[in-house]
N, C-alpha and C positions, 0 to 999 in steps of 0.2 A: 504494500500500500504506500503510494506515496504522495499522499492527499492528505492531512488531514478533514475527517468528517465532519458534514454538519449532522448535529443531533438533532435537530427540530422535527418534531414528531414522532420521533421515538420512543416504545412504550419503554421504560425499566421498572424490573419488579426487584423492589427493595426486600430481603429476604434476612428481618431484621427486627428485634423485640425494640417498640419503639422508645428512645429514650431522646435525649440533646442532643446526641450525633446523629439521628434519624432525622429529625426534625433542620437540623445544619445541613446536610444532604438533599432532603428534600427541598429545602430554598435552592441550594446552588443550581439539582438538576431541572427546576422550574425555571429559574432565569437562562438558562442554554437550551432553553424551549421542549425539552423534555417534557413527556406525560408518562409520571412515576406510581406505582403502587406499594404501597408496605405492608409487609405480613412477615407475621413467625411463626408461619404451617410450610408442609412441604410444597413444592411449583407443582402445578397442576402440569402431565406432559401435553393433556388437550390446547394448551392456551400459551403458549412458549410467547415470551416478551421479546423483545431486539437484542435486550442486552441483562445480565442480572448482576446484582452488586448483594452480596452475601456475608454474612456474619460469620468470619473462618473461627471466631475463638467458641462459640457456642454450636455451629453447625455440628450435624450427623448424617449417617451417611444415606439415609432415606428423604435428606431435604432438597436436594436438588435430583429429576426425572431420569436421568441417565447414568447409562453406564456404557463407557466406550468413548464412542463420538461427542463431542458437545456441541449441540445443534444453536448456539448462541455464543457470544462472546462474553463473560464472568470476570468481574472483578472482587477481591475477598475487600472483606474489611476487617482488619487485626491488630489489636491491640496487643498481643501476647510476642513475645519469640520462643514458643514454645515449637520445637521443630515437628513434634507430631502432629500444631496445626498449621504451619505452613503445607509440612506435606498433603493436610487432610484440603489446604485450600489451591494446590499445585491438581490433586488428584479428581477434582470435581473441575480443573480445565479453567482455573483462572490463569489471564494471563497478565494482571494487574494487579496489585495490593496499596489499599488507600492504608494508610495507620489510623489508630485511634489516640485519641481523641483527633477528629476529623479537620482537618484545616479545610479549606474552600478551594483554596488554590489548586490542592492535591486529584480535585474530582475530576475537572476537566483532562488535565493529561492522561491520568488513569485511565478513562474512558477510550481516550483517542489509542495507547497501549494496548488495550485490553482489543479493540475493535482488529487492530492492527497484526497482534499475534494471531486471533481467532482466523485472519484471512492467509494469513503463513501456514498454520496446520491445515486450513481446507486445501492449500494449495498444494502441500507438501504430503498430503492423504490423495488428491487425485495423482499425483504424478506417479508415487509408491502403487496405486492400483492400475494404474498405466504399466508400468515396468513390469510388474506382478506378472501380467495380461503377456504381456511379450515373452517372458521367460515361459509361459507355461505355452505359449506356441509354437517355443523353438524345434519341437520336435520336427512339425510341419517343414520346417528350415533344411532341417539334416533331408529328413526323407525326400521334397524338392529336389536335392541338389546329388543325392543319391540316385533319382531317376535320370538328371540332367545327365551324371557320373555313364550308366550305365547304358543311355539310349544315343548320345552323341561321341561315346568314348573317347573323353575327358578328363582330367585330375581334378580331384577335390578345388581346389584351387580356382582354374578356371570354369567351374559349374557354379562357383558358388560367386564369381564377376559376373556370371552372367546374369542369375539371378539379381542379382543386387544393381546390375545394369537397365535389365528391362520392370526392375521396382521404381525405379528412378525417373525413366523416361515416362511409366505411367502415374507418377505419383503418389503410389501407395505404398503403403508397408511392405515389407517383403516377407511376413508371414500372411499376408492377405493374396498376395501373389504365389507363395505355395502353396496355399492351397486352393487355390484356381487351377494353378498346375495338378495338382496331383486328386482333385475331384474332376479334371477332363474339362475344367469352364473355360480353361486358358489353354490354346497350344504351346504346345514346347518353345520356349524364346528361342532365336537363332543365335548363334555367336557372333557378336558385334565387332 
């Protein structure tokens, strides 16, 4: 991301027994046009907010809907340096922490932080399922360049330029290309 966001209109669900810092919080995210809610029950996964800002020192682990992915970008709010609730506000996918007692100043950046890493892991989760996808069609690759090997009698070597030649010229992948090849959709490439 290399924008900072605007927040205007953004819901945040303050996930947070209300006290002084609630109420300090909820001014700040109202003046940066925020539309915020407060509660100290767990997030409903029906109703997912834009962004959540959570209580790391009092949180457990049925308060926020997920487990895995986190479909939102999560900022903790922690007064403690007690390392098992840093980890506990690391492992519900925050990628921000305000301290407590809350300065004003702290929200804004936080936010922009939190929104910021949230689009690094989506980014950095599609590419890891991208590569994933590739490795697990490489077989199609060998076998390709296996049939190229034994129908044009060829060395590994040059079956597999070829391939990666006529992937090229057509613009596709070259496990999309073998297995066109080796389902009969594609003829054999010629040697270039």
């Amino acid at each position: 991301m290399r924008d900072t966001p605007n927040f205007t209109g953004w819901h945040v669900a303050v996930i947070h027994r209300e006290d002084g810092n609630t109420e300090r919080l909820m001014r700040q995210l109202r003046l940066l046009g925020i539309r915020s809610t407060q509660q100290w029950a767990p997030l409903s996964a029906a109703e997912l907010p834009d962004l959540v800002i959570v209580d790391a020192d009092q949180g457990w682990d049925d308060l926020l809907p997920w487990n895995g992915a986190v479909p939102c970008p999560v900022v903790a709010l922690l007064g403690s340096e007690a390392p098992g609730r840093i980890a506990w506000a690391l492992q519900q996918g925050a990628g921000a922490i305000i301290a407590k007692p809350i300065a004003t100043s702290a929200v804004y950046p936080a936010l922009v932080m939190a929104v910021s890493i949230h689009e690094e892991r989506k980014q950095a989760a599609a590419q890891l399922r991208y590569l994933e996808e590739r490795v697990r069609l490489r077989p199609l690759v060998h076998a390709a360049v296996e049939k190229l090997m034994s129908v044009r009698a060829i060395d590994e070597e040059r079956a597999y330029a070829i391939l990666r030649d006529c992937a090229m010229r057509r613009r596709l992948p070259m496990e999309q290309i073998a297995a066109f090849i080796l389902g009969g959709a594609e003829p054999l490439p010629e040697a270039g």
